[in-house]
CHARMM internal coordinates of N, CA and C (Angstrom, degrees):
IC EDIT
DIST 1 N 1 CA 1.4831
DIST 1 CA 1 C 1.5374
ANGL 1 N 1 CA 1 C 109.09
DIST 1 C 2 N 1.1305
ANGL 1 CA 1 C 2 N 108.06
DIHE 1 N 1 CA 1 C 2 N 146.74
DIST 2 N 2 CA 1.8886
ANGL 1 C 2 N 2 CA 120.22
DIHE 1 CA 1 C 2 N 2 CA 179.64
DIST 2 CA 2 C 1.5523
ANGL 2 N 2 CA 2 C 108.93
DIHE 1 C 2 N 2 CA 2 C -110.09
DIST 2 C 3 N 1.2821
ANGL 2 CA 2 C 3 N 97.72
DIHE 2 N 2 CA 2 C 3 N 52.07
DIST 3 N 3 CA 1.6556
ANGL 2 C 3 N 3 CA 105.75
DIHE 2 CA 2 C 3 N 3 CA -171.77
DIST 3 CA 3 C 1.7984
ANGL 3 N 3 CA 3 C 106.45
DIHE 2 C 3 N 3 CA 3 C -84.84
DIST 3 C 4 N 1.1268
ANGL 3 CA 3 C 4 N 123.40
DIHE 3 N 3 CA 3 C 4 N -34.10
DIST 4 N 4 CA 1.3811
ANGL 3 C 4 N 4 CA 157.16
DIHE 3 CA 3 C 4 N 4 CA 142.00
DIST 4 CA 4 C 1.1226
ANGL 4 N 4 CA 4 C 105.43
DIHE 3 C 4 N 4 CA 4 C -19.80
DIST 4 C 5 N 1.3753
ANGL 4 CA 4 C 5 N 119.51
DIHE 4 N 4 CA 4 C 5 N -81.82
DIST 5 N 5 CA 1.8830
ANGL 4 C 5 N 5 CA 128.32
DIHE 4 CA 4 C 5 N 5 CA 154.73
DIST 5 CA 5 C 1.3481
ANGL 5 N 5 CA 5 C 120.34
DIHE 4 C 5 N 5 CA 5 C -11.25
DIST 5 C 6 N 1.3774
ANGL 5 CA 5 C 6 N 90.98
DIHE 5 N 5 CA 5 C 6 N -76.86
DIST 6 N 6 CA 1.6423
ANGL 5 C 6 N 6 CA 124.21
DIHE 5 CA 5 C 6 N 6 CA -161.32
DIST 6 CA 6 C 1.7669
ANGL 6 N 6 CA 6 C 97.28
DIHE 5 C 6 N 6 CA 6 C -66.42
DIST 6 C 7 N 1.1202
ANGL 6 CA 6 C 7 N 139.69
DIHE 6 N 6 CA 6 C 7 N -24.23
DIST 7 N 7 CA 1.6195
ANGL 6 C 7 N 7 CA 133.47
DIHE 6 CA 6 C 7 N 7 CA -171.70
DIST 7 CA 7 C 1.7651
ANGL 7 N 7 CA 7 C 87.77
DIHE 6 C 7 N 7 CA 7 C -103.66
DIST 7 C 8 N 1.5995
ANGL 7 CA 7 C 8 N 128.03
DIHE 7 N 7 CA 7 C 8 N -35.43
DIST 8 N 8 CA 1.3212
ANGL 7 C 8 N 8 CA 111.98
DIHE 7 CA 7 C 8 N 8 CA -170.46
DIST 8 CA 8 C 1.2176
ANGL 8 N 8 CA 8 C 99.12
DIHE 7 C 8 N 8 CA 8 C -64.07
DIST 8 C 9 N 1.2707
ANGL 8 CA 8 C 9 N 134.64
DIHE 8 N 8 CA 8 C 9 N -40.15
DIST 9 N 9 CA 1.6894
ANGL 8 C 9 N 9 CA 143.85
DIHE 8 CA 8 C 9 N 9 CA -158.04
DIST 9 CA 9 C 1.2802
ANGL 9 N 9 CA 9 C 102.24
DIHE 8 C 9 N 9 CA 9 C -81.96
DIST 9 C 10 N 1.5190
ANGL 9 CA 9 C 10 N 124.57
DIHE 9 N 9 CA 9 C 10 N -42.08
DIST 10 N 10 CA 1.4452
ANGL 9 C 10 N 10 CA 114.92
DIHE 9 CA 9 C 10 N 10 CA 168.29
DIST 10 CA 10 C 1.3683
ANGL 10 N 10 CA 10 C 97.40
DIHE 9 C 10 N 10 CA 10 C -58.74
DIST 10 C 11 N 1.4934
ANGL 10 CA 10 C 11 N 131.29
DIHE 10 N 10 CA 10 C 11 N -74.46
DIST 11 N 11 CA 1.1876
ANGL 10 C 11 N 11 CA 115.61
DIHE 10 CA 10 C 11 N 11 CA -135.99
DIST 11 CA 11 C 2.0942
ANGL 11 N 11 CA 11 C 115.99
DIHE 10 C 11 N 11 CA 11 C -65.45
DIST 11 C 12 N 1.4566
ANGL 11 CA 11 C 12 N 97.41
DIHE 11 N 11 CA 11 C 12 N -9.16
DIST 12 N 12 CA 1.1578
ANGL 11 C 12 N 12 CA 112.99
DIHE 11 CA 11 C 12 N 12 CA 169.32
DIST 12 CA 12 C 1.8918
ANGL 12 N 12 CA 12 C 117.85
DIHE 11 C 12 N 12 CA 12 C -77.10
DIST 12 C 13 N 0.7907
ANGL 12 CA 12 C 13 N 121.63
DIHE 12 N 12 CA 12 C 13 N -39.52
DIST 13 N 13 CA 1.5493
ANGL 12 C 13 N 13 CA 150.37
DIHE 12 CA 12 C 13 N 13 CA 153.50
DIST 13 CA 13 C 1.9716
ANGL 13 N 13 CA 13 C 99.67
DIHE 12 C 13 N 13 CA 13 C -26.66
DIST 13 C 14 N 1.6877
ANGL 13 CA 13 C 14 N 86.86
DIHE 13 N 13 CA 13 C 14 N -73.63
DIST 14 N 14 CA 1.7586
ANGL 13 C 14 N 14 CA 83.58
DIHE 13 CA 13 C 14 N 14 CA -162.05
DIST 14 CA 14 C 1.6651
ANGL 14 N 14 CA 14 C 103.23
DIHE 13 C 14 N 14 CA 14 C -88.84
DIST 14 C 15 N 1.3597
ANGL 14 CA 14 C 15 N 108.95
DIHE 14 N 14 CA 14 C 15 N -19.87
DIST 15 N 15 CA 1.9570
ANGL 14 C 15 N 15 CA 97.82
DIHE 14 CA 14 C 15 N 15 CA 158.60
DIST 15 CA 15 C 1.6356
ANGL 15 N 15 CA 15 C 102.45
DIHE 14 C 15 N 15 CA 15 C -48.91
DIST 15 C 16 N 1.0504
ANGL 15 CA 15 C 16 N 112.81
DIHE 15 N 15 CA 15 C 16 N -40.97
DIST 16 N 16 CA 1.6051
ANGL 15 C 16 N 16 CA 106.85
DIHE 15 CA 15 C 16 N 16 CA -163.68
DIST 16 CA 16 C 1.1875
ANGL 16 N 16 CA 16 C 111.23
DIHE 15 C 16 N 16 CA 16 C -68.87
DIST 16 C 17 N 1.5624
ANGL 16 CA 16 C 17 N 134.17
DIHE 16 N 16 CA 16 C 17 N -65.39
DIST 17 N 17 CA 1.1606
ANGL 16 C 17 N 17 CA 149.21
DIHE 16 CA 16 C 17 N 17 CA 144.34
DIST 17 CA 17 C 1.6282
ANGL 17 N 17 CA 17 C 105.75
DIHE 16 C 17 N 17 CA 17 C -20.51
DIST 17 C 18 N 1.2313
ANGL 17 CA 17 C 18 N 125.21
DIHE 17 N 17 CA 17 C 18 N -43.86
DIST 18 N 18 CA 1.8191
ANGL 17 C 18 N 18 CA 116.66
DIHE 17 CA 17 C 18 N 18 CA -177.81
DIST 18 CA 18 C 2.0219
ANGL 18 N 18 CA 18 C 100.12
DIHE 17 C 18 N 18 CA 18 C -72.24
DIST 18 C 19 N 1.1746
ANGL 18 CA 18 C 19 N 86.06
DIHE 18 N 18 CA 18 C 19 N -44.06
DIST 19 N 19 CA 2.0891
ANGL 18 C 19 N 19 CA 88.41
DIHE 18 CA 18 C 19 N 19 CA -179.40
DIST 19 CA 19 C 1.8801
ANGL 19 N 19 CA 19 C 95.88
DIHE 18 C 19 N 19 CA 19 C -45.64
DIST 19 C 20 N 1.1934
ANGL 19 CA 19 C 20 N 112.11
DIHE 19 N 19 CA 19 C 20 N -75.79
DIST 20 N 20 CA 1.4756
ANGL 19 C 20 N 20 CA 136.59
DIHE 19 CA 19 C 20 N 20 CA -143.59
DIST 20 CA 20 C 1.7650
ANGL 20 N 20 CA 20 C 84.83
DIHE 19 C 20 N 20 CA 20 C -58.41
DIST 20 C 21 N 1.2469
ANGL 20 CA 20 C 21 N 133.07
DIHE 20 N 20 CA 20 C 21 N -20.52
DIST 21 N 21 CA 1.2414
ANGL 20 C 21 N 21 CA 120.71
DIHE 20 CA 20 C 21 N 21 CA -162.59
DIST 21 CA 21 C 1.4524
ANGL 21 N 21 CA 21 C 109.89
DIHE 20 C 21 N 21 CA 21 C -107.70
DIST 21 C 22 N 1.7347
ANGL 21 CA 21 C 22 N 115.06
DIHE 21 N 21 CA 21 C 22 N -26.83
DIST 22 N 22 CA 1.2217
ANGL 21 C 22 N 22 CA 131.45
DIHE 21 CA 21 C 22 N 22 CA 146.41
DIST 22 CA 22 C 1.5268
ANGL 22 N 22 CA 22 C 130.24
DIHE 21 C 22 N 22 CA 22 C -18.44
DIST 22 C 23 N 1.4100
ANGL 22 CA 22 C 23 N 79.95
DIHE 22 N 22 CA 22 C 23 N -68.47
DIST 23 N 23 CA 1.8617
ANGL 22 C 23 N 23 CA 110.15
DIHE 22 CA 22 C 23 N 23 CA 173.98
DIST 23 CA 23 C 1.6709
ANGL 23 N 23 CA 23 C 113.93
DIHE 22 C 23 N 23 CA 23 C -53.90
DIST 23 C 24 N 1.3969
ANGL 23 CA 23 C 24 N 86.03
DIHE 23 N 23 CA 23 C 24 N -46.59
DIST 24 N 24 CA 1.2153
ANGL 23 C 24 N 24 CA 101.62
DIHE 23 CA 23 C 24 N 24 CA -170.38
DIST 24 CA 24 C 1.8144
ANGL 24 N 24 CA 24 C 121.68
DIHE 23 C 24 N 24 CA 24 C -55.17
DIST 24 C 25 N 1.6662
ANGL 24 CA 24 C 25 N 109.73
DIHE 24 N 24 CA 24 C 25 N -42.49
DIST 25 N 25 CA 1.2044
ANGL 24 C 25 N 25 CA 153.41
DIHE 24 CA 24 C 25 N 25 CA 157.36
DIST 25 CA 25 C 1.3857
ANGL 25 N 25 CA 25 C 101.68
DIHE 24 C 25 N 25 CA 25 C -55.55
DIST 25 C 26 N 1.1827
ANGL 25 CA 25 C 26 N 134.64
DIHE 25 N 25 CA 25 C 26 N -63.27
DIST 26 N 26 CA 1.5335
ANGL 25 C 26 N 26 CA 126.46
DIHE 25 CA 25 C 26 N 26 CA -171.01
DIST 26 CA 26 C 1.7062
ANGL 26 N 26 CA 26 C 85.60
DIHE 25 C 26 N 26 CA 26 C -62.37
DIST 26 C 27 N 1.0924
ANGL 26 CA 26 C 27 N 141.14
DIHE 26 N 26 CA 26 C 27 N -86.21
DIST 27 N 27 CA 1.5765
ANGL 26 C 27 N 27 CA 161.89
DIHE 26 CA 26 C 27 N 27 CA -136.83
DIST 27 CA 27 C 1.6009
ANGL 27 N 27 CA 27 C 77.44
DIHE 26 C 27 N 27 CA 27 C -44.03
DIST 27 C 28 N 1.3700
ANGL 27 CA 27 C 28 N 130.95
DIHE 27 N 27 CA 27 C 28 N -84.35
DIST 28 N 28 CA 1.6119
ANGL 27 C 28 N 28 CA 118.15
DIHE 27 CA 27 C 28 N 28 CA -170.43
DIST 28 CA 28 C 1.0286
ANGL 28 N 28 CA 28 C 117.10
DIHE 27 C 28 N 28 CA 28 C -58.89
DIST 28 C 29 N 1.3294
ANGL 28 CA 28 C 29 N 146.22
DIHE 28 N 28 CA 28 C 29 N -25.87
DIST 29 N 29 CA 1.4795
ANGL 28 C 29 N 29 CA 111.99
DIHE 28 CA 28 C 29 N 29 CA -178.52
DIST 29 CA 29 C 1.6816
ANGL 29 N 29 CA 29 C 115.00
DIHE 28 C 29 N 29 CA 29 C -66.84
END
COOR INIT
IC SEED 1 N 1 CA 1 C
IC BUILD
């Protein structure tokens, strides 16, 4: 099973998605 994979790639996924929303958050205030 590539379950191992599949949670590294998520957890890489929603770091990414947490940055981009960060930014996103700094940019409006």
């Amino acid at each position: 099973m590539a379950t191992r994979q599949i949670s590294r790639y998520l957890r890489l996924v929603a770091a990414d998605l947490v940055g981009e929303n960060a930014e996103v958050l700094r940019e409006s205030e």
